[in-house]
N, C-alpha and C positions, 0 to 999 in steps of 0.2 A: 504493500500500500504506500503511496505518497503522500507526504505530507502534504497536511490540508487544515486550514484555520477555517471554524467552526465556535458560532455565540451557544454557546452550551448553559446551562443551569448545571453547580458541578455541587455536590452533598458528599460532604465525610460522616460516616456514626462511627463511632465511637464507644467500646466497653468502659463503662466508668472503674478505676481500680479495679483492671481483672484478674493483678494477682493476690486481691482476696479470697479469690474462685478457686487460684489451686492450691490457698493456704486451708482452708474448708475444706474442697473436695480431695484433694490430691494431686497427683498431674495429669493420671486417665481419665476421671470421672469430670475433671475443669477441663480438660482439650475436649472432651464428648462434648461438657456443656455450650462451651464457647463456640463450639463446630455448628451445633442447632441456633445458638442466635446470629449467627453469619450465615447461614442458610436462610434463617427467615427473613432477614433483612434482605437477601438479594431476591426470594423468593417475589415480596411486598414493591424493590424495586421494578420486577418486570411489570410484575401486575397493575406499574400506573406508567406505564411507556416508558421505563427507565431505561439502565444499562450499566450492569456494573463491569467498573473499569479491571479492580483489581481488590483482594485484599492485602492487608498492612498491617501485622502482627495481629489484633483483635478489633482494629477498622476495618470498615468497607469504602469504597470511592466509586462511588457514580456521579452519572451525568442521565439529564433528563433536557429533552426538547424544549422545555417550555418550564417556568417557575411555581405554576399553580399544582403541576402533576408532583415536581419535585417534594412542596412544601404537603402536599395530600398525601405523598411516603412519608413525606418524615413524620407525620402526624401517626398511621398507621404503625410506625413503626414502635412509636412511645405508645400507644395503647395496647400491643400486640407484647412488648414486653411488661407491663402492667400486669395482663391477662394471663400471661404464662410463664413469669419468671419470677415473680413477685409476690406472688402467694402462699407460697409451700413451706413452712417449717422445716423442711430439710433443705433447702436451699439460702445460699446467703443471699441478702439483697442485691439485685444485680439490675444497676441503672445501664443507659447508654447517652450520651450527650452528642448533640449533632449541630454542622455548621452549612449553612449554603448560600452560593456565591454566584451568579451571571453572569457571564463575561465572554472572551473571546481566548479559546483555547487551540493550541497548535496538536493535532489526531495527528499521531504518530503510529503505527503498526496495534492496533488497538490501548495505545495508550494514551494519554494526555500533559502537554506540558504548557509554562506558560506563568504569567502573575497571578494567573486568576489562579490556579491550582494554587500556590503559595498564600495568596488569598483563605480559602477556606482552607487551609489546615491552619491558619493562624483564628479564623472565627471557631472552630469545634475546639482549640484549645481552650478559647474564653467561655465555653459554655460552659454552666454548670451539670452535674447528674439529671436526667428527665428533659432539660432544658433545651428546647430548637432556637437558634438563633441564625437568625440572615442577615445578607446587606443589604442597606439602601438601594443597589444596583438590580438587587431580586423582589426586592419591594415593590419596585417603581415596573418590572414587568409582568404582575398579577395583572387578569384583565379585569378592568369592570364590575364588580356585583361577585368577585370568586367568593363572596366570606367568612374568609379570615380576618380571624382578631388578632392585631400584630401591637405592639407598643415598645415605643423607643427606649433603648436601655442605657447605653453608652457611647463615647465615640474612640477608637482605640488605634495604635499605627500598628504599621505590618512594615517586618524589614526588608528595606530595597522597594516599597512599594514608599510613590509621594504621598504627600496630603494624609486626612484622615479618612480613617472607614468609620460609619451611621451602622450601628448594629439595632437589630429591632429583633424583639422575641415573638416569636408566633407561641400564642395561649391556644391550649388546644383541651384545658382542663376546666372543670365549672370553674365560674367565676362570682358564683354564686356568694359572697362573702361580704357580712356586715361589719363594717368597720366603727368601734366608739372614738372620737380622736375631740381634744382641743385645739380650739383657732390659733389660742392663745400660742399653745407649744408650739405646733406647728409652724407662725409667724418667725418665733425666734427661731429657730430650728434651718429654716428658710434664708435668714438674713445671718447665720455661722458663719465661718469661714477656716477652715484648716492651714497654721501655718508650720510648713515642714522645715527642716534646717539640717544642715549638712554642711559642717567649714564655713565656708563663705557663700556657703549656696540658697538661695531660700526660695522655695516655691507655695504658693499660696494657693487653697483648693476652694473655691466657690459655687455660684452658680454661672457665672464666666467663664471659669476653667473648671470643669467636672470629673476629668481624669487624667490622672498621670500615671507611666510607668515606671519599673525602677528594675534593674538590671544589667547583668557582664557589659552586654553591649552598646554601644556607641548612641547605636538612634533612641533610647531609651530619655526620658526626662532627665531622671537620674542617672546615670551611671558610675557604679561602682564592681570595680575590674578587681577583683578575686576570685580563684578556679572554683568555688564551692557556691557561688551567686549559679544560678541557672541565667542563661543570655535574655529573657524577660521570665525575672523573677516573681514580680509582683506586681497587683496595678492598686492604688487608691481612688476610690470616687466620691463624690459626692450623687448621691441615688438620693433624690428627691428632700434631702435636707436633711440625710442619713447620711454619716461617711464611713468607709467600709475598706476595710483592710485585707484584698482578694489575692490569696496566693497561687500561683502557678507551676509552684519549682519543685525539683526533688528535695531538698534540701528541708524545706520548709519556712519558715517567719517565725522570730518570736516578738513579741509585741510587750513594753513591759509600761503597765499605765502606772502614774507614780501615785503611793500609796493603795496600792491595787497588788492581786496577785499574778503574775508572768502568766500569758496565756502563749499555745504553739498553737501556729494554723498550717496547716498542711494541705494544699491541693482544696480550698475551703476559702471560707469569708467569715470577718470573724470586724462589729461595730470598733468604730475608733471613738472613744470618749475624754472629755479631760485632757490631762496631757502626760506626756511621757517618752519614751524614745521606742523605736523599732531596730530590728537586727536582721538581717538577713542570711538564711542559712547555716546560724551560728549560734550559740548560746551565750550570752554575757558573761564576760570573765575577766574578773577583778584585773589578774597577773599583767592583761594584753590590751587594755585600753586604751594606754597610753600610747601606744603602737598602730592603734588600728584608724581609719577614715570612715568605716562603713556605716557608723551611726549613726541613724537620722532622729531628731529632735521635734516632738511633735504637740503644737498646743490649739485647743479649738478656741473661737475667739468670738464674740459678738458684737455683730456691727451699728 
């Protein structure tokens, strides 16, 4: 086959922490399971005009025609793992997180390459377990009246890619949910402000600026270059007058609010309140402080 550039809608899913699966089952009984839910998934993607490209340790990667078939799998796909992987007491919990992206990809020998590919594996990283998130780019190509309830979550960089990506999560779950809340809190809550510190560095998180990263690499807000940071390690946001301390890395965060007790977040989201400093990948340690850069100083502030 020759190469040939094609606008594809391109979906990663994702096993959430699948080596839970073989710390539970074993290594037979977790390659069975994991073998059934990458079945279903590719099964669910033909059955809405998809095509799967390939799998990718406990991913799948396809591409769909068109953004509404793609986003109507990946809905399928989180009800169908609900339905049958989520129920059984003999089984561990076993989410999947998915990311999907529109764009223009170069079909190589039934493969695919390209930014957009780089693209969505950078959206199914930020997903959370259960959680379907898209681009703006896959947003904007639903037609008319498709249905979905989609709502904007953050806006996040992808490396080697310019500008920002608009991610929006498609709700595919009731929504059904009363909320009691005060004006009052909320107001303030609303007009906070997060201010971070690093050396000479200081970055301020608002409703202006909503998210930053922090990681090894370069294009990062932050960056701080030690081998045990993952290349984006963590993002901060402000979520609606919430700020939220989202880790990504293997390593993990530890987050230490002053007069509070050390919390770890791992692969998770864990409130930022007060103030206090964050660690990345490391644990705080009296002996190496004075040695070390990577601590960031963190206080919330009312405007």
């Amino acid at each position: 086959m020759t190469e040939q550039t094609q606008e594809l809608c391109i979906l990663f899913a994702d096993i959430t922490k699948s080596s839970l699966i073989y710390e539970h089952l074993g290594d037979k009984a977790a390659q069975e399971m994991v073998g059934r839910i990458l079945d279903l998934m590719s099964e669910l993607t033909a059955s809405h005009c998809g095509k799967i490209i390939k799998t990718v340790g406990d991913a799948v990667i396809a591409t769909f025609p068109h953004a509404d078939r793609a986003i109507a799998a990946a809905i399928a796909m989180q009800h169908a793992m609900i339905d049958d992987f989520s129920g059984s007491p003999d089984l561990p919990a076993t989410y999947i997180h998915i990311g999907i992206h529109h764009g223009p990809v170069v079909v190589d020998n039934d493969d695919i390459f390209g930014d957009a590919v780089n693209i969505t594996s950078r959206v199914v990283d930020y997903a959370n377990p259960r959680q379907i998130l898209a681009t703006s780019e896959t947003i904007e190509k639903l037609p008319a009246g498709s249905g979905f309830f989609t709502r904007f979550i953050a806006r996040i960089t992808a490396k080697n890619i310019s500008g920002e990506l608009e991610l929006h999560e498609i709700v595919y779950e009731d929504q059904n949910t009363t909320m009691v809340i005060d004006c009052r809190q909320i107001s303030r809550a609303m007009n906070a402000s997060l201010f971070l510190k690093r050396g000479d560095q200081e970055i301020v998180i608002n409703l202006q600026r909503s998210l930053i990263s922090i990681g090894r690499e370069t294009f990062n807000d932050i960056a701080i270059a030690y081998s045990w940071i993952s290349r984006t390690h963590a993002y901060i946001e402000n979520r609606n007058g919430v700020f939220l301390l989202r880790d990504k890395s293997t390593n993990g965060t530890f987050l230490y609010p002053t007069g509070g007790k050390p919390v770890y977040v791992n692969k998770g989201e864990h409130p930022i309140a007060g103030k206090g400093q964050i660690i990345f990948g490391r644990e705080k340690e009296k002996q190496t402080e004075a040695a070390m850069n990577d601590i960031i100083e963190y206080e919330i502030r009312q405007e």
